[in-house]
C-alpha positions as CSV (number, residue, x, y, z in Angstrom):
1,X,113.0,103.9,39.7
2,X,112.8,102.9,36.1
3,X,111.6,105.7,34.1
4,X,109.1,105.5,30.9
5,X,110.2,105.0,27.8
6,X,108.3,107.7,25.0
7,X,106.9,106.3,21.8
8,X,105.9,108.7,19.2
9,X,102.4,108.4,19.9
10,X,103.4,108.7,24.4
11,X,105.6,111.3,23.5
12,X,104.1,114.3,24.2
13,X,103.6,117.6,21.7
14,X,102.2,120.5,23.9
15,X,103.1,121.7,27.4
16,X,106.0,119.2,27.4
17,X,107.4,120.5,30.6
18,X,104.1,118.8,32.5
19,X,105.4,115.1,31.4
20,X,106.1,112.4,34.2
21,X,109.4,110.6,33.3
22,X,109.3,108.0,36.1
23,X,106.9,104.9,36.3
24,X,105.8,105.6,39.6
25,X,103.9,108.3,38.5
26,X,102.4,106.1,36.3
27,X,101.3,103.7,39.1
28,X,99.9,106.6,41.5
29,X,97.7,107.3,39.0
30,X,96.2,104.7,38.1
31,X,96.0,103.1,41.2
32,X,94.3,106.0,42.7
33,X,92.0,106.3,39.4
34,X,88.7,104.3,39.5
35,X,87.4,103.9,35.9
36,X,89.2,104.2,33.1
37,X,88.4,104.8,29.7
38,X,88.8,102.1,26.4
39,X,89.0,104.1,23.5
40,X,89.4,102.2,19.9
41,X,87.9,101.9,16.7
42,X,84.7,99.8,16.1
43,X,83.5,99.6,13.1
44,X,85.1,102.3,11.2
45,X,84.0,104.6,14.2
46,X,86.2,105.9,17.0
47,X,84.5,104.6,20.5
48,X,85.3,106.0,24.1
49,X,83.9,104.0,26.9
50,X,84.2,103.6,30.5
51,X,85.6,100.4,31.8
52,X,86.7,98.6,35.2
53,X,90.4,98.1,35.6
54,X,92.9,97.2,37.6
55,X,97.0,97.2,38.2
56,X,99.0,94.3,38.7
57,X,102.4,95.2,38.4
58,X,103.0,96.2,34.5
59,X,100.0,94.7,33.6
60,X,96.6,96.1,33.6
61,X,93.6,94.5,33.7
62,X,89.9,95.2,32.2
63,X,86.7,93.6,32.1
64,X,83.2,93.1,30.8
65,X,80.8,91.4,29.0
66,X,81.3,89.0,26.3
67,X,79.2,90.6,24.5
68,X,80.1,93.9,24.5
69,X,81.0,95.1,21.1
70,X,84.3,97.1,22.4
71,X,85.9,94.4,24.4
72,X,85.2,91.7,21.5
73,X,87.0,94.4,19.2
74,X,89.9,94.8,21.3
75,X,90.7,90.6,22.2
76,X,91.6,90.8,18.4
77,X,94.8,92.6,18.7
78,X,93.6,95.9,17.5
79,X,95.4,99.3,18.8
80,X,93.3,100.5,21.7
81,X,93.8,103.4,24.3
82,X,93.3,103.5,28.0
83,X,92.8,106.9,29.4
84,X,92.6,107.9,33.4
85,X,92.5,111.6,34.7
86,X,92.1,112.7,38.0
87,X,90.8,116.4,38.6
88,X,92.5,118.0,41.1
89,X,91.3,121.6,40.8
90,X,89.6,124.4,38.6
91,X,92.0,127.6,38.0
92,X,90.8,130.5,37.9
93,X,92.8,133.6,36.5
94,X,91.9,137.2,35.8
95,X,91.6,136.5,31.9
96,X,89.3,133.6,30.6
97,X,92.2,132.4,28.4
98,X,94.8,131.4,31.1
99,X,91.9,129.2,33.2
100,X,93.0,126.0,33.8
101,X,92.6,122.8,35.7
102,X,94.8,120.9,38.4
103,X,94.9,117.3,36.9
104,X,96.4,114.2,36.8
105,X,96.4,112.2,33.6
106,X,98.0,108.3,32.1
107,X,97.4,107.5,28.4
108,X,98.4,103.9,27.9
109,X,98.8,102.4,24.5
110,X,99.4,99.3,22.9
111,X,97.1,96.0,21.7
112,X,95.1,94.2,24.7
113,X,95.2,90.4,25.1
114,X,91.7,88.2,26.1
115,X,93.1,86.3,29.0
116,X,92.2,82.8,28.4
117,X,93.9,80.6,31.2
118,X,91.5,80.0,33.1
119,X,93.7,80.9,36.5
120,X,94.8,84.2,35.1
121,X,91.4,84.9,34.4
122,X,90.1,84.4,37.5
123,X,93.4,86.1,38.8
124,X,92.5,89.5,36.8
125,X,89.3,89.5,37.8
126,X,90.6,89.4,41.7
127,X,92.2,92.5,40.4
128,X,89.6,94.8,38.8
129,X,87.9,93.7,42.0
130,X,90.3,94.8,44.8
131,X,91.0,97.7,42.6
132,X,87.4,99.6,43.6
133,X,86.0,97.4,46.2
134,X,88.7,96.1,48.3
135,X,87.9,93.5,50.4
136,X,85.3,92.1,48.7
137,X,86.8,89.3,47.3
138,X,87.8,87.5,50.7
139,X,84.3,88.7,51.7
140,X,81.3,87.8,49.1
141,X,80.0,84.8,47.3
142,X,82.6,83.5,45.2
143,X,82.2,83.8,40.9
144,X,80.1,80.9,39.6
145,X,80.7,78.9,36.5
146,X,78.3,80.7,34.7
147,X,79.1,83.9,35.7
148,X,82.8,83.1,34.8
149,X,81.7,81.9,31.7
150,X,79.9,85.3,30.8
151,X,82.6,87.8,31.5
152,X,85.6,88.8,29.4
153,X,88.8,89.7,30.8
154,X,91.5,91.3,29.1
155,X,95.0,92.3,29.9
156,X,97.3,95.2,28.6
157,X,101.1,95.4,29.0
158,X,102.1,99.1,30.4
159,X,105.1,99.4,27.9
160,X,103.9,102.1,26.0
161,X,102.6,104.9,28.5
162,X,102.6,108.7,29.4
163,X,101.8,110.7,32.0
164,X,100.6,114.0,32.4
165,X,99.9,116.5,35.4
166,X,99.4,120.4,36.3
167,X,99.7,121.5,40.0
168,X,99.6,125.3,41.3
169,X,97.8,128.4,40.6
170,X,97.1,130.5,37.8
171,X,99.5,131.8,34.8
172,X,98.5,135.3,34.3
173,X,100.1,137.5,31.7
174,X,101.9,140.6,33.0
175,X,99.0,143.0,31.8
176,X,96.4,141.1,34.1
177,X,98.4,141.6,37.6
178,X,96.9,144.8,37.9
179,X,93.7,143.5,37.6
180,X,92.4,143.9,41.4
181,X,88.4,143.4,40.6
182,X,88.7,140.2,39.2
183,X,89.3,136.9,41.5
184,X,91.9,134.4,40.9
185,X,92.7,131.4,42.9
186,X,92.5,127.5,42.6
187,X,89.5,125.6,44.5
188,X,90.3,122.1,44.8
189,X,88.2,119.4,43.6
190,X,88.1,115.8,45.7
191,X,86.8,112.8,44.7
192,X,85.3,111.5,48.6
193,X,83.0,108.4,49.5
194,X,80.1,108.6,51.6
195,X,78.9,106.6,54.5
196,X,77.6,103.4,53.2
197,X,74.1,102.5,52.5
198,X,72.6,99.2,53.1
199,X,70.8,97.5,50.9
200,X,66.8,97.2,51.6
201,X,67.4,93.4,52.8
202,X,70.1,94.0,54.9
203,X,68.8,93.2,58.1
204,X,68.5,96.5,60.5
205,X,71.5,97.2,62.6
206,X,73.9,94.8,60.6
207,X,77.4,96.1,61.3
208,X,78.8,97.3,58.3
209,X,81.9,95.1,57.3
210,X,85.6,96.8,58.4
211,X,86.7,96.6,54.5
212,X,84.0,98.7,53.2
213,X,84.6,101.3,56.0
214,X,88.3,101.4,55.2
215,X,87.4,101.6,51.1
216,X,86.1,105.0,52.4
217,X,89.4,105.7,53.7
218,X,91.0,105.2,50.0
């Protein structure tokens, strides 16, 4: 398995013993991920906002509107950050300093590309779409021209990446052991989908389609 490669700013300063060396990692985690988060600077101003993605190989892909502010800043070659963290748990210990989280985290850096051709684009957006509603590609009215025309797709190389993860109970110092009134544990957190909701003009009784009941079973 080819392993990441740390850049000074993927290189990680604190708690360096919960870095992922292999790419894999990488891929579980933001393939199981749903939004991420496009963090740059606009304007002078640092901006941190969530965004639809998707994985195709080493490639990433993000979309939006054209005019949205962030993804017009970041087709221009700027430095930009993608962030996705999955809870996994809170940790509770017997001292308020050594609570914690379970989590799962991928900081990807590096300067984002507006896909232009207009087969990759089309391909990209294929992407962000299987990524959180798989199926629906095959299944719903296909993009229009104008609708095609209206949204911005852009594409980021996974070259420069970390990840990050914490898995088990508390850390309690030696003191704290003894500490038999106070509760410690882990209670896990799971993100889970519901059963699906038609909309109002769905006729009554319409079967729901087989690749929205296994989404649910992501």
């Amino acid at each position: 398995m080819t392993t990441l490669s740390p850049t000074p700013r993927s290189t990680l300063n604190r708690k360096k013993d919960r870095a992922a060396t292999d790419r894999q990692a990488l891929y579980d985690v933001l393939d199981e991920g749903l939004v991420c988060h496009l963090g740059l600077v606009l304007n002078g101003s640092p901006v941190v906002l969530p965004t639809g993605y998707g994985r195709d190989g080493d490639t990433l892909y993000f979309h939006g509107s054209t005019g949205a502010g962030n993804l017009r800043a970041a087709a221009t070659g700027i430095d930009v950050c993608i962030t996705v963290t999955l809870l996994d748990a809170i940790v509770y210990a017997r001292s308020l300093n050594n609570h914690s989280m379970n989590y799962r985290s991928a900081v990807v850096h590096g300067r984002a590309r507006l896909v232009e051709d207009a087969e990759e684009k089309m391909h990209g957006l294929r992407v962000v779409t299987d990524h959180l509603a798989p199926g629906s590609w095959e299944h719903a009215r296909e993009v229009n021209a104008k609708e095609f025309a209206s949204v911005a797709v852009l594409s980021l190389g996974l070259d420069e990446a970390s990840v990050k993860a914490r898995a088990g109970g508390p850390g309690e110092e030696p003191e704290d052991l003894d500490s038999q009134h106070v509760w410690a544990g882990v209670v896990p957190v799971r993100t889970t989908f519901g059963a699906p909701v038609p909309a109002d003009y769905v006729p009554a009784g319409s079967p729901v389609p087989a690749h929205v009941s296994r989404g649910r079973d992501r």
